[in-house]
C-alpha positions as CSV (number, residue, x, y, z in Angstrom):
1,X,92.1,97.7,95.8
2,X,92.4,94.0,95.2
3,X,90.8,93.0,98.4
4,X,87.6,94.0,96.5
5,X,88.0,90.6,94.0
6,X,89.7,89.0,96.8
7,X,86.3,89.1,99.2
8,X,84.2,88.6,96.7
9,X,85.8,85.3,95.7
10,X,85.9,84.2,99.3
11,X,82.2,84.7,99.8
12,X,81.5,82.6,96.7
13,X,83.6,80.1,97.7
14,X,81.9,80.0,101.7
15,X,78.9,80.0,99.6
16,X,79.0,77.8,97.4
17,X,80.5,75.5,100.2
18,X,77.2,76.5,102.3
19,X,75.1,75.7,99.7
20,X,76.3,71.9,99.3
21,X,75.7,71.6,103.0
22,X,72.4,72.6,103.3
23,X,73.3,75.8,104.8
24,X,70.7,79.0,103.9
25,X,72.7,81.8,105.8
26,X,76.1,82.6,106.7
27,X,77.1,83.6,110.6
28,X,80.4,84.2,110.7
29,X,83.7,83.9,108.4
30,X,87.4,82.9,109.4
31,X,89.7,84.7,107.5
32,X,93.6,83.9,108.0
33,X,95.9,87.0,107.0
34,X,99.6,86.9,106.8
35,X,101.9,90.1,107.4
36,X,103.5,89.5,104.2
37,X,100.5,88.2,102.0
38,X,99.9,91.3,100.1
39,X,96.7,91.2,101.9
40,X,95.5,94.3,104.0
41,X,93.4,93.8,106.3
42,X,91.4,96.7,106.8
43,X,91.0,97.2,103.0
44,X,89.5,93.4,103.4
45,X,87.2,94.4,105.9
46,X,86.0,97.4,104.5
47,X,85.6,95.3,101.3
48,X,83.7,92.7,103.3
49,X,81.1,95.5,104.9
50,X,80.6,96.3,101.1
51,X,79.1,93.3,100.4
52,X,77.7,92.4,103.6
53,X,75.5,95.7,103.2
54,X,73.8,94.2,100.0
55,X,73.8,91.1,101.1
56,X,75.5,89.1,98.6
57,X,74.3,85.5,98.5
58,X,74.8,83.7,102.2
59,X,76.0,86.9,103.6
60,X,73.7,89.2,105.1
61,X,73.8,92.2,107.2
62,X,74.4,90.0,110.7
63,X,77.0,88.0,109.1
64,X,80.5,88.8,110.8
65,X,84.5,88.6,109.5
66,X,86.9,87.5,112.1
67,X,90.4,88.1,110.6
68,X,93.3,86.3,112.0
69,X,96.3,88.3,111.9
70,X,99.5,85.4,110.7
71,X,102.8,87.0,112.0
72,X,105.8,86.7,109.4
73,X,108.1,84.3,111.0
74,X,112.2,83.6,109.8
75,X,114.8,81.8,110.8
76,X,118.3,82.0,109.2
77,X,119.8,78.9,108.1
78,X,123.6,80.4,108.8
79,X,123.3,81.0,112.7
80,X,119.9,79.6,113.3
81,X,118.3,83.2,114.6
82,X,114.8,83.5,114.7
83,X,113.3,86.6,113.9
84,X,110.4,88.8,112.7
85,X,111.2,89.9,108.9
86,X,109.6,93.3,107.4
87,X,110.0,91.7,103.6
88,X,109.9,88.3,102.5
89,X,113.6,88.2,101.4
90,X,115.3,89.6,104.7
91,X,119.1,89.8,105.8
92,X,119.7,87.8,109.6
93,X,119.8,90.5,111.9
94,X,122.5,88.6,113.9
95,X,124.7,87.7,111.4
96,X,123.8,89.8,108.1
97,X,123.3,87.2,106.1
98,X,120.7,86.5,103.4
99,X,120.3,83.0,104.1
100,X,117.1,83.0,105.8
101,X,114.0,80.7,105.1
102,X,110.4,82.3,105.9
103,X,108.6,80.1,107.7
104,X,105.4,82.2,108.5
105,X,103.7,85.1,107.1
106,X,102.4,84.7,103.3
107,X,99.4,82.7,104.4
108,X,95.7,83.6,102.9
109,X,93.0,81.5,103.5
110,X,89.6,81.0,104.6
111,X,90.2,79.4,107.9
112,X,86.4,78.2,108.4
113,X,82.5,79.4,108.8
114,X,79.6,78.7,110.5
115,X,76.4,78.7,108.7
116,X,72.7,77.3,109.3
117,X,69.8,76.2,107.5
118,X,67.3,78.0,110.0
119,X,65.1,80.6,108.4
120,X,63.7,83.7,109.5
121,X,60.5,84.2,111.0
């Protein structure tokens, strides 16, 4: 399950990020996920409750993942059709054609956090 390194680079890069800004705690994480990124995302979330539990570094037990789903998105160059593709190389399913460009769908990326420099009491 790659989703294991992949989490656990994301919440060293949110916390290293949080750390230059003064940040002492992590709220909340932005996480955009592509239908075709090789990403899944229950295996991210499951990844992300993992380390959550032990509280890795600016994530602690209150911190929460949002994942935003990307749909995969193409568009055949030939006859200009615009439809939702199951692979990333996908014949037009109005002309049969495999001259279509994928214009959404591989994306995966950290979209943004909130974090604070409050402490607890």
């Amino acid at each position: 399950m790659h989703e294991m390194s992949l989490m656990w680079e994301i919440i060293n890069l949110v916390s290293d990020d949080a750390r230059l800004k003064g940040f002492n705690k992590v709220s909340k994480i932005d996480v955009i996920v592509g239908d075709l990124s090789n990403v899944l995302p229950d295996a991210l979330e499951l990844a992300f409750l993992y380390f959550r539990t032990d509280q890795i570094r600016f994530i602690d037990v209150r911190t929460e993942l949002h994942i935003i789903r990307e749909v995969a998105s193409a568009k055949c160059e030939t006859c200009q059709w615009e439809f939702e593709p199951d692979y990333r190389v996908a014949l037009c399913p109005v002309c049969g054609l495999l001259n279509c460009l994928l214009i959404s769908g591989e994306t995966f990326r950290v979209e943004s956090y909130e974090g604070s420099d409050e402490h607890e009491s």
